[in-house]
C-alpha positions as CSV (number, residue, x, y, z in Angstrom):
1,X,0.0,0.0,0.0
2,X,3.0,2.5,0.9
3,X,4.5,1.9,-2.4
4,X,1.4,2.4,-4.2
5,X,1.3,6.3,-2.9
6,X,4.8,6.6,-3.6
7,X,6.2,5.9,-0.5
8,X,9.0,3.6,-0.2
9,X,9.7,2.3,3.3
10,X,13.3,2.0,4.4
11,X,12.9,0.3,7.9
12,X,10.9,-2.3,9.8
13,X,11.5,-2.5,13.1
14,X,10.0,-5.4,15.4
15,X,8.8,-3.8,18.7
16,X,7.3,-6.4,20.7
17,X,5.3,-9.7,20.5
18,X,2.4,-11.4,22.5
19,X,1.1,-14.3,22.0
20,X,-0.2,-14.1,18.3
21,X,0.1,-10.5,18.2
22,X,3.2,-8.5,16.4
23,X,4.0,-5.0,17.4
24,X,5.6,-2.9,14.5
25,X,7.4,0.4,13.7
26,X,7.0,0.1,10.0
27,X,9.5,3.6,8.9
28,X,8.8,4.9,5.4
29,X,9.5,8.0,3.6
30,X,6.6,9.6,1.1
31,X,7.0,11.4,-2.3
32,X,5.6,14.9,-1.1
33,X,2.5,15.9,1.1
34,X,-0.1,14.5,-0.9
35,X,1.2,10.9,-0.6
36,X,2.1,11.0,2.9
37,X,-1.4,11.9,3.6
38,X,-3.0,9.1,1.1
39,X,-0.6,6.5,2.8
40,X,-2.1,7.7,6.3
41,X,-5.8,7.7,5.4
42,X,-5.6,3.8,3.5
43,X,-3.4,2.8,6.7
44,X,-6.2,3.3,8.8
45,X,-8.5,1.6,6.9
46,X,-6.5,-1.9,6.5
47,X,-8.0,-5.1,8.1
48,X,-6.2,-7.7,9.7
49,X,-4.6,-5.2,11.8
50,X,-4.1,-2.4,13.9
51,X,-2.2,1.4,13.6
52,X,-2.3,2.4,16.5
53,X,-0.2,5.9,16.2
54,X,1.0,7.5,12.7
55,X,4.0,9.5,13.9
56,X,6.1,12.1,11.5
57,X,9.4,11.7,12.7
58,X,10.2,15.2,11.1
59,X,8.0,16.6,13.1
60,X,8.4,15.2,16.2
61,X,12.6,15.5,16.0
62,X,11.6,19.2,15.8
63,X,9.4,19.4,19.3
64,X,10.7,21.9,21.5
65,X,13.2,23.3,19.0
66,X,16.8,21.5,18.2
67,X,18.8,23.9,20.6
68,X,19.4,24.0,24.1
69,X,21.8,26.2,26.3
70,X,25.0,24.5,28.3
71,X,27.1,25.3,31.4
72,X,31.0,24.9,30.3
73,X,31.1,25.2,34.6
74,X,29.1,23.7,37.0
75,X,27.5,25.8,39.5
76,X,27.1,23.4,42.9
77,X,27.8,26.0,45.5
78,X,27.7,29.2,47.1
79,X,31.6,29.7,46.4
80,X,30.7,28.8,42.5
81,X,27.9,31.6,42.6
82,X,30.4,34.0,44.1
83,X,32.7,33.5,41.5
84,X,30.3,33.2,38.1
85,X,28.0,35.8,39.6
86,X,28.4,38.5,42.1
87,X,31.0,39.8,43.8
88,X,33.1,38.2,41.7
89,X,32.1,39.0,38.3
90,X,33.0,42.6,38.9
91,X,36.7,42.1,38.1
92,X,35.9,40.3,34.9
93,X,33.4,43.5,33.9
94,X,36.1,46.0,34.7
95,X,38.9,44.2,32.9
96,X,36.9,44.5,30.0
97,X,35.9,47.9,30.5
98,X,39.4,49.1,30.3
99,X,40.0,46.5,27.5
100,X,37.5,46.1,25.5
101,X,39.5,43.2,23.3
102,X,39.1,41.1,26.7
103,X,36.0,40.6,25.7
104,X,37.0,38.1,23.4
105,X,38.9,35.8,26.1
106,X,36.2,36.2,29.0
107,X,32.6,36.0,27.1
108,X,31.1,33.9,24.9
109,X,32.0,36.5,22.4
110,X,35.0,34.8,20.4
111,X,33.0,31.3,19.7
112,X,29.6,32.8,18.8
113,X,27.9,33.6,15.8
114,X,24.4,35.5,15.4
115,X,22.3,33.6,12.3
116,X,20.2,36.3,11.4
117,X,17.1,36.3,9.5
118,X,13.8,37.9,8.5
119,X,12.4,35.2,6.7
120,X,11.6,37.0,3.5
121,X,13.7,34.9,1.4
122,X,13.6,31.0,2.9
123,X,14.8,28.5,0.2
124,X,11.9,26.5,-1.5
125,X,9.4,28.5,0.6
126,X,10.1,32.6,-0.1
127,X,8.5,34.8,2.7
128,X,7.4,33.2,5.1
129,X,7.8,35.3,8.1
130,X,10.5,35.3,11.0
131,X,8.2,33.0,13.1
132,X,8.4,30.2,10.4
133,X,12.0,31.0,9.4
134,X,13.2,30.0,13.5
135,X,13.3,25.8,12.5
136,X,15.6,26.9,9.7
137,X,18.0,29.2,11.6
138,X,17.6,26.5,14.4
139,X,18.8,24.1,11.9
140,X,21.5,26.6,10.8
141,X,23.0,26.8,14.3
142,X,23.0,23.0,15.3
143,X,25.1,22.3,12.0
144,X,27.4,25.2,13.6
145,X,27.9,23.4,16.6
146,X,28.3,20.1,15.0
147,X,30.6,20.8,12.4
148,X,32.7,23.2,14.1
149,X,32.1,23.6,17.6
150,X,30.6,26.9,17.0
151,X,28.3,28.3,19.3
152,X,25.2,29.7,17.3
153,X,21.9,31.7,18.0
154,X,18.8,31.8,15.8
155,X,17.5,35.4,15.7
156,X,14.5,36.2,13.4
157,X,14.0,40.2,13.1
158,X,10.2,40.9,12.8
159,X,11.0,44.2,10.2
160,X,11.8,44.5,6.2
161,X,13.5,47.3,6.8
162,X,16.8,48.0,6.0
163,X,18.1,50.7,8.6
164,X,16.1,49.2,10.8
165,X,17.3,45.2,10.6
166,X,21.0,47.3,10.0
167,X,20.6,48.8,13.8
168,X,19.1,45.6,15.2
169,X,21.9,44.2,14.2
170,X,24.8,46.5,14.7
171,X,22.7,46.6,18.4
172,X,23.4,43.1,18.9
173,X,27.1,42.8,17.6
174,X,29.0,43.1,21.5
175,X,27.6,39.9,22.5
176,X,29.2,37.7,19.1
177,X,32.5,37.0,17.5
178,X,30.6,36.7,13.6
179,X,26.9,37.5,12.1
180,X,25.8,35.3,9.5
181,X,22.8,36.9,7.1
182,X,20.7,34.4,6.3
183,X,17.4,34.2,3.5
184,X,17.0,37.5,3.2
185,X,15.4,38.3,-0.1
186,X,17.0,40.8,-3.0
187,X,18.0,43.3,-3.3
188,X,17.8,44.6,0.5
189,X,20.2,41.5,1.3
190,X,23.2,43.5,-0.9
191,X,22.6,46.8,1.4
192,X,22.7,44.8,4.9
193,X,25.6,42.6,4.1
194,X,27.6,46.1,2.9
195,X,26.6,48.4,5.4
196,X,27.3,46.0,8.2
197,X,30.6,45.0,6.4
198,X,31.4,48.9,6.5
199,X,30.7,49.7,9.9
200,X,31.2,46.9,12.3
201,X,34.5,45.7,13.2
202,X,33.7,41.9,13.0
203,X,33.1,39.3,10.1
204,X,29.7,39.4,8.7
205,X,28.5,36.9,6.1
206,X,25.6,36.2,4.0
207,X,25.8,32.5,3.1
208,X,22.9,32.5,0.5
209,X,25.4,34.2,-1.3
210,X,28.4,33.7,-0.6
211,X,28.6,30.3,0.9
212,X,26.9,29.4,-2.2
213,X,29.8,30.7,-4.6
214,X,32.1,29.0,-2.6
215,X,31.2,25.7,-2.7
216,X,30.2,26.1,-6.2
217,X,33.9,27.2,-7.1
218,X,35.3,24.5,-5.4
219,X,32.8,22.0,-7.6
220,X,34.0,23.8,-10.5
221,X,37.4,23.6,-9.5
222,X,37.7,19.8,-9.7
223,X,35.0,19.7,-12.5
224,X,37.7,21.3,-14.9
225,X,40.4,19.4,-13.8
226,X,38.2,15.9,-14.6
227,X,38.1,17.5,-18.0
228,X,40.7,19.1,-18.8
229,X,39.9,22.8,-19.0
230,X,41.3,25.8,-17.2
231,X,39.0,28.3,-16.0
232,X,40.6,31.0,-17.5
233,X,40.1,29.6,-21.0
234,X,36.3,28.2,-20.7
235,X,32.7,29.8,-21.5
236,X,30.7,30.3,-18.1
237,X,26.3,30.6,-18.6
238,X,25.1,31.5,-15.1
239,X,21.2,31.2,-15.3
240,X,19.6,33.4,-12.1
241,X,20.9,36.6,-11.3
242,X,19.9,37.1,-7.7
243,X,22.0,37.3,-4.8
244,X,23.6,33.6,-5.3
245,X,24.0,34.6,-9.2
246,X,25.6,37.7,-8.7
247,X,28.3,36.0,-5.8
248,X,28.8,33.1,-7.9
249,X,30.2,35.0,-10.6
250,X,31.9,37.4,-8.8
251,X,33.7,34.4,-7.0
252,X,34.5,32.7,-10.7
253,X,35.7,36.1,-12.4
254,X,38.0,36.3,-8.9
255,X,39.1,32.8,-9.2
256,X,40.5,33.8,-13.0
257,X,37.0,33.3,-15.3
258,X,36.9,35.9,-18.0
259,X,34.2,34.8,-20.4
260,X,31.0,34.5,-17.8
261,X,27.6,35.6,-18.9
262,X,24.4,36.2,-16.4
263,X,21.3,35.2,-17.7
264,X,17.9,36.2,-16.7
265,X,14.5,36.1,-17.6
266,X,15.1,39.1,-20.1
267,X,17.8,37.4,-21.3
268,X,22.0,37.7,-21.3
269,X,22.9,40.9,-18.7
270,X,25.3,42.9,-21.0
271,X,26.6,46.7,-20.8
272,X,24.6,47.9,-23.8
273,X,21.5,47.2,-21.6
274,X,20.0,49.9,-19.2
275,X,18.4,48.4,-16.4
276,X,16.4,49.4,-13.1
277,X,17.8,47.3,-10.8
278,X,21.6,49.0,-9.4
279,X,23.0,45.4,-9.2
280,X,22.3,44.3,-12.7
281,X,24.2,47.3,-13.7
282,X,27.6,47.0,-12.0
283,X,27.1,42.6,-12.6
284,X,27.4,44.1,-16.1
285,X,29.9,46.1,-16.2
286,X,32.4,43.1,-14.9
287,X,30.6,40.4,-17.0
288,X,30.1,39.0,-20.6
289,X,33.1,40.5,-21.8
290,X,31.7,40.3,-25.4
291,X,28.4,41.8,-24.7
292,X,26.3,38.5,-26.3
293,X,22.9,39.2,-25.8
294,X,19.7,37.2,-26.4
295,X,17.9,34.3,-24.5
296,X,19.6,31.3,-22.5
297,X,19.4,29.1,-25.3
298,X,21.0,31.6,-27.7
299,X,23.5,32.4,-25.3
300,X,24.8,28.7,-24.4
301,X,25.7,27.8,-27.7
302,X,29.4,26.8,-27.1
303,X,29.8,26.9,-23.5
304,X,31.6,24.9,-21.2
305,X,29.6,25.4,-18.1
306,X,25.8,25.8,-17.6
307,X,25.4,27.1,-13.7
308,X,21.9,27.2,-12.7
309,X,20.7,29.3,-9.7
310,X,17.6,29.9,-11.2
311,X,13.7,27.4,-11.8
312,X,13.1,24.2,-12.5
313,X,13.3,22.9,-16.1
314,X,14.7,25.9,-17.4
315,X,17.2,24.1,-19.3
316,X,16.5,22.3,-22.6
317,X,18.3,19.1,-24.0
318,X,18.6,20.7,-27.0
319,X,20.7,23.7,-25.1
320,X,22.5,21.3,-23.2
321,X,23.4,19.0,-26.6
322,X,24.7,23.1,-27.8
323,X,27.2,23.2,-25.8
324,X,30.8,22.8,-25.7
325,X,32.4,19.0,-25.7
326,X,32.5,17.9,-22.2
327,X,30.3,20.0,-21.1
328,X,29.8,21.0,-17.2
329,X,25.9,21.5,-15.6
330,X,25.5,22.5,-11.9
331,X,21.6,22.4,-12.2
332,X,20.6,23.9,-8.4
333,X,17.2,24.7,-8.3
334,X,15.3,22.9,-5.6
335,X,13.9,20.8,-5.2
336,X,13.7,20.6,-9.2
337,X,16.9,21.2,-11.1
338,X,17.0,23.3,-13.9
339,X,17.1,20.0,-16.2
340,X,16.6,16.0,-15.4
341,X,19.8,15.1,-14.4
342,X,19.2,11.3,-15.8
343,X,17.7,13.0,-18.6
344,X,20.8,15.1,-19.4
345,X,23.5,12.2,-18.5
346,X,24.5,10.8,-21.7
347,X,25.4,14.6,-22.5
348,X,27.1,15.7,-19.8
349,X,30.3,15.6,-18.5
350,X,29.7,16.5,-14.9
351,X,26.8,17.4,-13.5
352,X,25.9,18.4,-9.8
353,X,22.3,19.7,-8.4
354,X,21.7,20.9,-4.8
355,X,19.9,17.0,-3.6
356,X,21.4,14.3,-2.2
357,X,20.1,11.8,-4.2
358,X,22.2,12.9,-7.3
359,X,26.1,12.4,-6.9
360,X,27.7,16.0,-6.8
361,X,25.4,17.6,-3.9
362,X,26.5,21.6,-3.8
363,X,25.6,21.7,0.0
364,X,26.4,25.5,1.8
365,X,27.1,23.5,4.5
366,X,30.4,22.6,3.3
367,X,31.8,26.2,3.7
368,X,30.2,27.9,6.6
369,X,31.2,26.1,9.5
370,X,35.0,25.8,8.1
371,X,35.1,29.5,7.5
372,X,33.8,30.8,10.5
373,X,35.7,28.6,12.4
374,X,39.2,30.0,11.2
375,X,37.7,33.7,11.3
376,X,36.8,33.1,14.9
377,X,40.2,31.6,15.4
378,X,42.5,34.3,14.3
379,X,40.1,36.9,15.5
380,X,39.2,38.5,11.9
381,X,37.4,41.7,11.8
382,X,36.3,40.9,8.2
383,X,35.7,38.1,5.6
384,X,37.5,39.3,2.4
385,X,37.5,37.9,-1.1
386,X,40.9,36.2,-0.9
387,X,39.6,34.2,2.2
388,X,36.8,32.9,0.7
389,X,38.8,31.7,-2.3
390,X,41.0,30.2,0.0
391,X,38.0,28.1,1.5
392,X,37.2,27.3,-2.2
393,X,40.7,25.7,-3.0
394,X,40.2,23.8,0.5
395,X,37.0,22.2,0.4
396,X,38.3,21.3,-3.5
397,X,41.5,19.8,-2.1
398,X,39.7,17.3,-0.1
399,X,39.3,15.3,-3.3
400,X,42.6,14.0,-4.0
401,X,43.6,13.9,-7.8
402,X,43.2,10.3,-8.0
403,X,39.7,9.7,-6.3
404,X,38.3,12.6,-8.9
405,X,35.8,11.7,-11.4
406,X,32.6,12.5,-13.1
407,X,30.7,11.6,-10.1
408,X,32.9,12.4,-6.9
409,X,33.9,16.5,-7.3
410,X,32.9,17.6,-4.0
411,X,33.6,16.0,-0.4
412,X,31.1,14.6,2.1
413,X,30.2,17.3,4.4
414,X,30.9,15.1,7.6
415,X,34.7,14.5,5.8
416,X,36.2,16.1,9.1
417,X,39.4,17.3,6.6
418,X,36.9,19.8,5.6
419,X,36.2,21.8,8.1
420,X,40.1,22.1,9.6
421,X,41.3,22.5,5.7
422,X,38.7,25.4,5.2
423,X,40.1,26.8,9.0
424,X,43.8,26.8,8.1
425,X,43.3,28.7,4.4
426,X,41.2,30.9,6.4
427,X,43.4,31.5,8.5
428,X,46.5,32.0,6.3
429,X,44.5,34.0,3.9
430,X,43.3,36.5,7.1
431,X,46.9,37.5,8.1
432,X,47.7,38.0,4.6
433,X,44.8,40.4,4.2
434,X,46.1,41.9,7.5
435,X,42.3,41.2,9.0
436,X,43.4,38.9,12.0
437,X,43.7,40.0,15.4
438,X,45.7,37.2,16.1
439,X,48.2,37.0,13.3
440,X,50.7,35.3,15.7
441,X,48.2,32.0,16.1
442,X,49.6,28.8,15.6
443,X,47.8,26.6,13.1
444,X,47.3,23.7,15.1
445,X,45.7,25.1,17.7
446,X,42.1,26.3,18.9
């Protein structure tokens, strides 16, 4: 019956037996809503048997929120409240009022990062609101904590304004080490990411952007080296240009891409165009060096690399079968790539999309943890451009020469080089930059 609503279960588990009676945990996943609810309205009509609880382990893995907060100290006496509390905290409040750098050894401050949201821009669900946006931030700040032992705190801002989510923020900056932006839509996102980038003196990051050019580079990295093309020399089509668009190609052209072309709905961005939107304009002044113009399928005639960040089914076998020999497709719409993957296989090269059911998965995940780890580390009062190519050469150099191939360009994000590879580039690339507080810190340690 399960597999007749598209369900497929992947576990039975015996739970307890009575006489002639078998207890059952019977675990199965469905296609999408609408099967999950036809496989619970026919499981309550079987015979022969009883359910006695349908349970959504989603759901239910989600009660009461996925965070919780920890003493590093216990506190089991009076002596222990003297110290952590009053009288004694007084010393430590002083020391950092005539140093306020002290902060950073005696708070929470140098292993905390603020995940801030409004929920205007959640992936595969748009605006939904700050409310519904906490499970995802939640989520956000337990992969923090599990990936790098960074300490993380969901904050949803109930505004869409920009000075206004700019001051909450800036407000809120004492208390952390790092702020991560997080799914907040265009074009405000470009404004709040700069502005607090200008005027506070620690790193802020929006990974929809560019976590999401990192770990794309670093696919693209190895995807060139399978086939034998430098990046320098190859035709880049990036289909979307929204906030992930716009960092993915700035990240490219930074990395040593020349020819890249955006691609939107009206067709190829080039500097003969005059457009209303600011960041269209200055993406088109450093893209598309040979101002093609026309629609996605004119436009990809010849190119090496299809990157989509863009709908589903954009992307026509006959634009694919246009393209360049070996040709590269990092489909990452969700959850519907731009094209079939199985459909497009027998012309493709490489291909990667953003599920994990399809080898290749460009997961964010892969970069955020690593890079705020070694910014925390070293103290950095900023993320720069050369650090986050640094993370992109380190999550790429995970896949040694030999194990690369069509299907294996990007590592596993619980590989636990990744993370301490992405830290020490980080790292490196922060004293370079002269960002680091710390410039004296020793590699090895944390």
């Amino acid at each position: 019956m399960i597999e007749c609503y598209g369900g497929d279960i992947s576990e039975v588990r015996h739970v307890a037996a009575t006489g002639s009676e078998l207890a059952q945990d019977i675990v199965f996943k469905a296609s999408d809503a609408t099967g999950r609810k036809l496989i619970e309205i026919n499981a309550q009509q079987l015979t022969g048997g009883i359910v006695m609880t349908m349970i959504d382990e989603v759901m239910q893995l989600h009660l009461g929120g996925k965070l919780t907060t920890g003493l590093k100290n216990e506190i089991l006496s009076m002596e222990d409240l003297s110290k952590v509390y009053t009288p004694g905290v007084a010393r430590v409040c002083q020391a950092i009022a005539a140093n306020e750098d002290a902060a950073y050894e005696y708070t929470i401050k140098k292993n905390t990062v603020a995940v801030v949201s409004d929920g205007t821009a959640v992936l595969g669900l748009g605006d939904i609101g700050p409310k519904a946006a906490m499970p995802v931030m939640e989520g956000k700040a337990a992969l923090f904590k599990q990936f790098a032992g960074v300490d993380a705190f969901p904050i949803c801002l109930d505004t869409k304004d920009t000075e206004e989510i700019i001051a909450i923020v800036k407000a809120l900056a004492p208390a952390f080490g790092g702020i991560n932006l997080e799914d907040i839509a265009s074009p405000r996102c470009f404004e709040i990411e700069a502005r607090l980038k200008q005027e506070l003196d620690i790193p802020v990051f929006h990974d929809d952007q560019h976590g999401t050019a990192i770990v794309v580079l670093a696919g693209i990295l190895n995807a060139l080296k399978v086939c034998g093309k430098d990046i320098k020399d190859v035709k880049i089509v990036v289909n979307g240009v929204g906030a992930a668009g716009i960092a993915v190609s700035k990240m490219l052209l930074h990395a040593g891409a020349v020819n890249l072309i955006g691609v939107d709905r009206r067709g190829a961005i080039n500097r003969l165009e005059v457009y209303d939107k600011s960041h269209w304009t200055e993406f088109s002044l450093i893209s598309n060096p040979f101002t093609e113009a026309g629609s996605l399928s004119e436009v990809i005639k010849g190119a090496d690399v299809f990157i989509g960040l863009s709908a589903p089914n954009i992307l026509q076998l006959s634009d694919v079968k246009s393209m360049a020999k070996d040709p590269i497709i990092f489909a990452m719409a969700n959850p519907t790539p731009e094209i079939d993957p199985e459909l497009a296989a027998p012309f493709v090269r490489v291909m990667a999309t953003g599920r994990s059911d399809f080898p290749n998965q460009i997961n964010n995940v892969l970069c955020f943890p690593g890079i705020f780890r070694g910014a925390l580390d070293c103290g950095a009062t900023d993320i720069t451009e050369d650090m986050k190519l640094a993370a992109a050469r380190a999550i790429s150099s995970v896949i040694e020469e030999s194990e690369l191939s069509e299907t294996n360009i990007i590592p596993n994000a619980f590989d636990p080089r990744v993370v301490e590879r992405i830290r020490e580039a980080v790292i490196r690339a922060a004293v370079d930059n002269g960002v680091a507080r710390y410039p004296g810190l020793l590699l090895g340690s944390k």
